[in-house]
C-alpha positions as CSV (number, residue, x, y, z in Angstrom):
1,X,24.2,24.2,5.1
2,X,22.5,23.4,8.5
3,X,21.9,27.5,9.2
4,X,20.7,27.8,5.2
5,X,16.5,26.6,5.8
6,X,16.6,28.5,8.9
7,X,17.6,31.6,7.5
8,X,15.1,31.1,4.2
9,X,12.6,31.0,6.7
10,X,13.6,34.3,8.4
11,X,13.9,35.8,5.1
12,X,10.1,34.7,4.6
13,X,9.0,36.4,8.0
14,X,8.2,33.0,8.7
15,X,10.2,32.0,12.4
16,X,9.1,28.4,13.5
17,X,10.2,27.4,16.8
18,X,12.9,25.2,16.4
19,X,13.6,24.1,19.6
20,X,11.1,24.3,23.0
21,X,11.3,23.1,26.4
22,X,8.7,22.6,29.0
23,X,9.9,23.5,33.0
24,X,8.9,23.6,36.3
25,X,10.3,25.9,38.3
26,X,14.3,25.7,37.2
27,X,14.4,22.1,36.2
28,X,14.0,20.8,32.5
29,X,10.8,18.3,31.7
30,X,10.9,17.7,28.3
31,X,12.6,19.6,25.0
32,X,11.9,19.2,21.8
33,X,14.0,20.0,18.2
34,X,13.0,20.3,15.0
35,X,15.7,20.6,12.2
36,X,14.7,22.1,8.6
37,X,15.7,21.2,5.4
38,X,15.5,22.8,1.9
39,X,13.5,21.3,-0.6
40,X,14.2,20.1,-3.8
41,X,10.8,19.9,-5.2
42,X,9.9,22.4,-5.6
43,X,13.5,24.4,-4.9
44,X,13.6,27.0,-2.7
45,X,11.0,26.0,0.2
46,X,12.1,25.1,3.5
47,X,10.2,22.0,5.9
48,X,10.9,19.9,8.7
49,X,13.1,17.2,8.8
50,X,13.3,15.5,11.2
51,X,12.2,16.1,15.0
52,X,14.3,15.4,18.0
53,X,13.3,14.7,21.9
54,X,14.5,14.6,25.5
55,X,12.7,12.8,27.6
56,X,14.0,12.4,30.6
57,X,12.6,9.8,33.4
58,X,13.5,12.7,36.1
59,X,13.4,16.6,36.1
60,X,17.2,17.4,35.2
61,X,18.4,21.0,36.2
62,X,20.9,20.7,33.2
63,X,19.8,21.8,29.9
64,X,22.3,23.1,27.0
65,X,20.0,24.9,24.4
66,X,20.4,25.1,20.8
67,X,23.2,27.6,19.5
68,X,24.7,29.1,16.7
69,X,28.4,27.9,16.2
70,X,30.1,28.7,13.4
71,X,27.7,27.6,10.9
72,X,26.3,25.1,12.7
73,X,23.6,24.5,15.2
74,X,24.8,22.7,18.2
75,X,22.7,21.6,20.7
76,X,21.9,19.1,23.9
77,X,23.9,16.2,23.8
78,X,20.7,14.2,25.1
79,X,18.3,14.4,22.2
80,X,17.5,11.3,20.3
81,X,16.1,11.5,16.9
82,X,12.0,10.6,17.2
83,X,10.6,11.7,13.4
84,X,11.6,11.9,10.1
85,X,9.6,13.7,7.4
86,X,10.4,13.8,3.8
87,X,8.3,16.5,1.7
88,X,7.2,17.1,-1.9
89,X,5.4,20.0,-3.3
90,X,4.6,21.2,-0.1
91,X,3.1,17.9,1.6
92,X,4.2,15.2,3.5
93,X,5.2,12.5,1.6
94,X,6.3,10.4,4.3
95,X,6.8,10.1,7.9
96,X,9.2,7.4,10.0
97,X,9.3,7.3,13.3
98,X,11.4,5.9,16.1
99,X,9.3,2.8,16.1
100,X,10.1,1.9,12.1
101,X,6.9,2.4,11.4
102,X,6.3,4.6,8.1
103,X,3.4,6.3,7.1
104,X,2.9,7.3,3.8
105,X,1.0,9.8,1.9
106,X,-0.4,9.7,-1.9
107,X,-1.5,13.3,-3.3
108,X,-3.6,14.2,-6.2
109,X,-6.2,16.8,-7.4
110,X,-2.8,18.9,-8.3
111,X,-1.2,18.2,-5.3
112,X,-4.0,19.9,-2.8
113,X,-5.8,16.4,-1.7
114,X,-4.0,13.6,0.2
115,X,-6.0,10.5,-1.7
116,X,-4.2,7.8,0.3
117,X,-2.3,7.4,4.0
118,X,-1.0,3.8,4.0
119,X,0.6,2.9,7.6
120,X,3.9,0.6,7.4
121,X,4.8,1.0,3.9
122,X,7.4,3.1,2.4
123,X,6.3,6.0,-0.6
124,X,8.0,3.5,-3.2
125,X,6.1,0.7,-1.8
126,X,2.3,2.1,-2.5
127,X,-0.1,3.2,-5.3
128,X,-3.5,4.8,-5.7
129,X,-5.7,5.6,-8.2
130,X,-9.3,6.3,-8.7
131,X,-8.5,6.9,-12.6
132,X,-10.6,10.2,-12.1
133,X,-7.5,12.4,-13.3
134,X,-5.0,11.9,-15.0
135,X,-2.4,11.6,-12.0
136,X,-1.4,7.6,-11.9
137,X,-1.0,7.6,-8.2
138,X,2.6,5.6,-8.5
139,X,1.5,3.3,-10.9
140,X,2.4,2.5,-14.8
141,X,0.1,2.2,-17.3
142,X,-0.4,3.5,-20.8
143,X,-4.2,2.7,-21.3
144,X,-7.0,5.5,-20.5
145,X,-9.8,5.6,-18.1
146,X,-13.2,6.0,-19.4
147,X,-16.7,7.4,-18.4
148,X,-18.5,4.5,-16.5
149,X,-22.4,5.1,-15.3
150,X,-21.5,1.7,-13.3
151,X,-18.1,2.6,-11.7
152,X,-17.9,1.6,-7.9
153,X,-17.1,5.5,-6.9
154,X,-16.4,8.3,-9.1
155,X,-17.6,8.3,-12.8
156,X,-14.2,6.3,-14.5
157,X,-12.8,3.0,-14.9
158,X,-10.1,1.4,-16.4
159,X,-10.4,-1.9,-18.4
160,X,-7.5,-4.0,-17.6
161,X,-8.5,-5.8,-20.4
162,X,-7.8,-3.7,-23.3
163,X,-4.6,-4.2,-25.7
164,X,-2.9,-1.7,-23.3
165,X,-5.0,-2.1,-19.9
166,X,-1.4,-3.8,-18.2
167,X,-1.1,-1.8,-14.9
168,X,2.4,-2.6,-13.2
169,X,4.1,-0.5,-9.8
170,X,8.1,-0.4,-10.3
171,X,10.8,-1.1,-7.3
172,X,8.9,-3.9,-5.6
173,X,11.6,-6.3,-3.7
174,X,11.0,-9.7,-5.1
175,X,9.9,-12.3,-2.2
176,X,8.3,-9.3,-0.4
177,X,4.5,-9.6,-0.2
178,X,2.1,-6.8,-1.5
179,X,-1.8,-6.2,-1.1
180,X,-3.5,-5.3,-4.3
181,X,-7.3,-4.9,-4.0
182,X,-9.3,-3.4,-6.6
183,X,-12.6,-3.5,-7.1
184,X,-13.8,-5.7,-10.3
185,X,-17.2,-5.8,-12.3
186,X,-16.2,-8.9,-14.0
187,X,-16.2,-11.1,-10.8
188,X,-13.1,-12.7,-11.2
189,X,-9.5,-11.8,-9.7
190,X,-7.3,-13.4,-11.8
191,X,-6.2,-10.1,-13.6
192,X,-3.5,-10.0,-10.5
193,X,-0.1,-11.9,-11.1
């Protein structure tokens, strides 16, 4: 299963490096892996991972390099996982590295514009809409947007006060605390519970 996205990608004419190393003269600086994974949305593409690194406080003239065994890669003992990346439809959809820290990404315009980064939040943690399509951006909401000459950006709004203007975002964590901002012609904020 490990050898499967590598070998898509050769049947694609498409050979990423998956593992380099930086030397001087015969001893080892720094090496880097990066492990592929088949998607499942769509099925049938191949993208990274997760990323691995040595980095070593000295120049070490030992070095194992990644190899084909059985049907699995093996490879230096001494690399420490450093990024993981999680795709959908061909963009990053999130990123966590070593530090905790994720970044995640919000796509629209039919999945070719990234319409949101948010920094320490995880994907089922964040939404984004402008209501200029008809993507919801990770929220709920069964109302429509309409034409607006007075809209902060864009040429829609939504009326959160229409019979269905209720805009909820599924698996929050209770006791967790979220920012909501929005912008709001009617000048008051108590639309937010």
């Amino acid at each position: 299963a490990v050898l499967d996205p590598v070998l898509l990608l050769q049947d694609e004419s498409y050979n990423p490096a998956i593992e380099t190393t930086n030397w001087q003269d015969s001893t080892l600086l720094h090496a880097s892996y990066t492990q592929f994974n088949p998607s499942t949305t769509p099925a049938g593409y191949v993208y990274p991972g997760k990323t691995q690194l040595i980095n070593l406080a000295a120049p070490s003239a030992t070095f194992s390099p990644a190899a084909v065994s059985g049907t699995t890669i093996s490879r230096d003992s001494r690399y420490l996982d450093e990024t993981y990346y999680t795709f959908i439809n061909g963009n990053p959809l999130q990123v966590l590295g070593r530090d905790g820290v994720p970044v995640s990404y919000l796509w629209n315009y039919n999945n070719t514009q990234p319409v949101a980064k948010v920094t320490n939040a995880m994907t089922g943690q964040v939404a984004y809409t402008s209501f200029e399509t008809s993507a919801t951006g990770g929220w709920t909401y069964t109302g429509t947007a309409t034409a607006d000459p007075t809209a902060i950006t864009g040429a829609y709004s939504y009326n959160l006060g229409q019979a269905s203007g209720a805009i909820s975002k599924s698996g929050l964590t209770s006791g967790t605390t979220y920012v909501v901002s929005y912008w709001n012609s009617r000048g008051s904020s108590d639309l937010v519970n």
